[in-house]
C-alpha positions, 0 to 999 in steps of 0.5 A: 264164831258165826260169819254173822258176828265176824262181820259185826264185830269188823263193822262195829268196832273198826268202821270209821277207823282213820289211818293215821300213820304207815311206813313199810320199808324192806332191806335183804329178807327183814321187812319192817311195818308201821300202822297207826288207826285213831279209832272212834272211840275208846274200848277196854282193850284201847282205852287210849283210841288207837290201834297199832301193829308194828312188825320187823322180821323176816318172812320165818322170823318175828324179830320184834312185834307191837300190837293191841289185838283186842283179847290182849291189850297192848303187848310186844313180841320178842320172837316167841315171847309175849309181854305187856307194854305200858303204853304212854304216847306215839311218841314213845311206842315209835321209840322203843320199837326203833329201839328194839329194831335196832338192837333184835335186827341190827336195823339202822334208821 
């Protein structure tokens, strides 16, 4: 892919992006990252304006990960593995990710 492209699909798609929500929190080797953008508008893969990645791992381990690159639409990561997620609000994206944390990291909110 030409730097030509790269530069436009960043300026076209993510400018003017607003943070909305980060946490970044690390105990021992497991880190854990929270990022939300509201987007300006709504794409194919974003339909609901939202980009978000949620991490907790280690730095040779991806215990659990949400995210909705564009390509994929929104999906987690349980280490290797790849699933759909069917988004329905913050709210319950904040959930099941605690959730998952929790149960795949022994991580205590």
């Amino acid at each position: 892919m030409a730097f030509d492209t790269i530069l436009y699909y960043g300026v076209k798609c993510h400018m003017g992006a607003k943070k909305l929500f980060y946490h970044k929190e690390t105990r021992g080797d497991v880190a854990l990252e929270m990022v939300i953008w509201q987007l300006p508008e709504q794409s194919i893969d974003r339909p609901h304006q939202l980009k978000y990645r949620f991490f907790c791992g280690t730095a040779e381990t991806c215990f659990v990960r949400y995210d909705n690159e564009t390509g994929k639409g929104d999906h987690r990561h349980y280490g290797e593995q790849e699933a759909h997620y069917h988004f329905q609000s913050i709210e319950r994206l904040v959930e099941d990710f605690r959730n998952d944390c929790v149960r795949l990291a022994e991580w205590e909110w």
